[in-house]
C-alpha positions, 0 to 999 in steps of 0.5 A, a space after each residue: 501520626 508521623 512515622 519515626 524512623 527505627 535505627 539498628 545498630 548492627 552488633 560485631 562478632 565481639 560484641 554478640 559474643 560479650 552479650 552472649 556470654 553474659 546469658 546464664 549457662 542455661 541460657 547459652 546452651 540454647 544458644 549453643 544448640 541452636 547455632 550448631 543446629 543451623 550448621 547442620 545439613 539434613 542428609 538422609 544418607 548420613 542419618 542412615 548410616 549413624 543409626 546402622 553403627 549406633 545398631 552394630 554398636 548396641 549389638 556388639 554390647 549386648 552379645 558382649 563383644 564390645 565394652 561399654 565406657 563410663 562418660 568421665 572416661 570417654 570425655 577425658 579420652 576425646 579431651 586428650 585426643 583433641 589436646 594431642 591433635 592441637 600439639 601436634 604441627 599443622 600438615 603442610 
């Protein structure tokens, strides 16, 4: 049998991305996720000290030190922070 050769045709960053975001919102999420994931480096002393804060944080709830907020309000508070950061002209 004669073998057939199998040509890839590399795909660019532009096009990857028109495919990608034809995927259903489901679907892109797992990407998304998956991306983010490889970009992360296990790091033992990081995930130490995450969860020593998410403990600080809880505690300080529960004694009743601390306030909790409601999502729509953090994310409206992160989205401003982030459209002030982008305002605002670069450091030299």
């Amino acid at each position: 049998m004669p073998r057939r050769a199998c040509y890839i045709q590399a795909m660019s960053l532009d096009e990857l991305l028109v495919e990608v975001l034809r995927l259903s919102r489901q679907e892109r999420a797992r990407v998304a996720e998956q991306l983010l994931s490889s970009l992360e480096e296990p790091d033992d002393e990081v995930a130490v000290a995450w969860a020593t804060e998410l403990e600080r944080r809880s505690r300080e709830i529960a004694e009743g030190h601390g306030q909790a907020v409601d999502w729509s309000t953090a994310r409206a508070h992160v989205l401003g922070e982030l459209q002030a950061r982008r305002a605002r002209p670069p450091s030299p």
